[in-house]
C-alpha positions in Angstrom: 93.2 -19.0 55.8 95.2 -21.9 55.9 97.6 -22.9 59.2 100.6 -24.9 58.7 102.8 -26.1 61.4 106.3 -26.1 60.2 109.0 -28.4 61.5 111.8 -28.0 59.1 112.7 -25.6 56.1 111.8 -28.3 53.5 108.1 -28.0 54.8 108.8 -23.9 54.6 110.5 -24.2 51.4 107.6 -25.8 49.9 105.2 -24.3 51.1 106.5 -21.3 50.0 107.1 -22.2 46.8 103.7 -23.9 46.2 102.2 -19.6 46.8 105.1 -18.4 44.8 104.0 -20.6 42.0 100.1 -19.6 42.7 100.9 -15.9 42.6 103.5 -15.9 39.5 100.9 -17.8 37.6 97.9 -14.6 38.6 100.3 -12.3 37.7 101.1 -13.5 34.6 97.5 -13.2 33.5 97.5 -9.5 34.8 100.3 -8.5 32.9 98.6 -10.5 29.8 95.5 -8.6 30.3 97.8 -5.2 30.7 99.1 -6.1 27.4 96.0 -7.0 25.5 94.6 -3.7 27.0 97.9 -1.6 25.5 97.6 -3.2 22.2 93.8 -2.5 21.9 94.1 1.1 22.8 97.9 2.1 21.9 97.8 0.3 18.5 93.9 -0.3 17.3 93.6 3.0 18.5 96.1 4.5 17.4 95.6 8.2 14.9 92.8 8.1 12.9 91.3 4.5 14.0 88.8 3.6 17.0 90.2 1.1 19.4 87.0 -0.9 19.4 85.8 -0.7 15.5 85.0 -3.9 13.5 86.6 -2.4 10.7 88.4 0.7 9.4 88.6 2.2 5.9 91.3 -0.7 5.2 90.6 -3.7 6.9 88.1 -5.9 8.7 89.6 -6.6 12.2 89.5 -10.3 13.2 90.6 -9.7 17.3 93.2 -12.1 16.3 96.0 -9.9 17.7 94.9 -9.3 20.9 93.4 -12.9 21.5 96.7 -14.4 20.5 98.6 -13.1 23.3 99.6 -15.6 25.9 100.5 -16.8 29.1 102.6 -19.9 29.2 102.3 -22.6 32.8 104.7 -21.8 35.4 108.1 -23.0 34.4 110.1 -23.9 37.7 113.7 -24.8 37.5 114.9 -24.9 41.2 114.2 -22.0 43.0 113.3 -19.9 39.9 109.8 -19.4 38.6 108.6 -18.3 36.0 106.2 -17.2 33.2 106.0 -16.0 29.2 103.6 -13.8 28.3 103.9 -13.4 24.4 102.2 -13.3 21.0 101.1 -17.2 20.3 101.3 -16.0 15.8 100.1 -19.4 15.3 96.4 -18.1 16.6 96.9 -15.6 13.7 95.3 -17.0 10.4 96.1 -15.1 7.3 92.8 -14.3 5.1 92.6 -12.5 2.3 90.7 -8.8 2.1 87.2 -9.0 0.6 85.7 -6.0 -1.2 88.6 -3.6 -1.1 89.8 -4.8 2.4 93.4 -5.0 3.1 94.4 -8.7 3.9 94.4 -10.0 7.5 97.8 -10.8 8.3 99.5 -11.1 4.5 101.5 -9.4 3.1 99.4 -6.3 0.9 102.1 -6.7 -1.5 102.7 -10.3 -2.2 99.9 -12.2 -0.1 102.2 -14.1 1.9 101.5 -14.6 5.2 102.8 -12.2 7.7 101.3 -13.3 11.1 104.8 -13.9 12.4 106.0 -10.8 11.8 103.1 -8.5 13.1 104.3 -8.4 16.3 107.4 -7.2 15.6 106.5 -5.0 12.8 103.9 -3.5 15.6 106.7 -3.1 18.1 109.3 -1.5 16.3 107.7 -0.1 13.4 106.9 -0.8 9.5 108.4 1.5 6.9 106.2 0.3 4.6 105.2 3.2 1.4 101.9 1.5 1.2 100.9 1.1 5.0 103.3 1.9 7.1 103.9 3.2 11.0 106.3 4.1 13.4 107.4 2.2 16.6 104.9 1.6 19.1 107.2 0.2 21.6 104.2 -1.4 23.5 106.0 -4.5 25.1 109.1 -3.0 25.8 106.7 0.5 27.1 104.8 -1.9 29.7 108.0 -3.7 30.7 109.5 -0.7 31.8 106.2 0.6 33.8 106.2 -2.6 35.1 109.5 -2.4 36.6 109.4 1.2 37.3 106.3 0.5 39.9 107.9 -2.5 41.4 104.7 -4.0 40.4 105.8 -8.0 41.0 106.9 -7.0 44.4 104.2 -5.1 45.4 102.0 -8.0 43.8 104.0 -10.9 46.3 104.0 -8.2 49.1 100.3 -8.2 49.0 100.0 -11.7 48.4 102.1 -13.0 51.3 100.1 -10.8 54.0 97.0 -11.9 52.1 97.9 -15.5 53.3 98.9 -14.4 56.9 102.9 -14.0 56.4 104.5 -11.1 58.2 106.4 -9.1 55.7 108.6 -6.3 56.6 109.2 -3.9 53.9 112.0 -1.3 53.6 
């Protein structure tokens, strides 16, 4: 473990926010993984489908969707840091089905391409006749489990007296 010897609150101050940037930028990658993990099982998984099958009666799954999901650098704007976990749709490439498949991220109708909207189609629903499904609320599901269990906190509480702070909780 590191010792500092800290003469001023600049010295603090940084120091401080060099572990706040360390730990926002590990978290971030949990709560990718979480989401990668809640797409995988909530939607590949979802009635009637296997959360780990190449294919299904419709379509061959490229992996796309759950390898597109991404955490952005740090961003720090004074005292505020911060990170973007989202759906990079530009690591989405549209493909057209082979022998009977549905298309991978086109439209089934038209053939255009439809990677930008997947993610929002998946989130709050598609009322499509031909292939349609309900909400699955995954994003705005984990955000709220997230902040119900107070998980950043816990995560900085943890990480603080990891690095030999003295942290009094309430």
């Amino acid at each position: 473990m590191a010792r500092h010897i800290i003469t001023n609150l600049n010295q603090l101050d940084s120091i401080i926010g060099k572990v706040i940037e360390e730990e926002i930028a590990k978290f971030g990658e949990e709560v990718k993984k979480a989401l990668q993990m809640e797409v995988r099982s909530i939607f590949y998984g979802r009635e009637g489908y296997h959360p780990n099958a190449e294919e299904t009666a419709y379509y061959k799954r490229t992996w796309q969707l759950i390898e597109c999901i991404t955490c952005s650098p740090v961003k720090v704007s004074g005292n505020k840091y911060s990170v973007k976990i989202y759906y990079d749709t530009d690591k989405l490439i549209p493909m057209q089905g082979e022998g009977g498949y549905f298309p991978s991220h086109m439209s089934v109708v038209d053939g255009r391409p439809f990677q930008e909207g997947l993610p929002y189609t998946i989130e709050y629903g598609n009322p499509s006749r031909i292939y349609g499904w309900e909400a699955f609320h995954i994003v705005e599901n984990l955000r709220n489990r997230l902040a119900d269990d107070k998980a950043i906190l816990q995560w900085f509480v943890s990480a603080f007296k990891r690095r030999g702070f003295n942290v009094i909780e309430n």
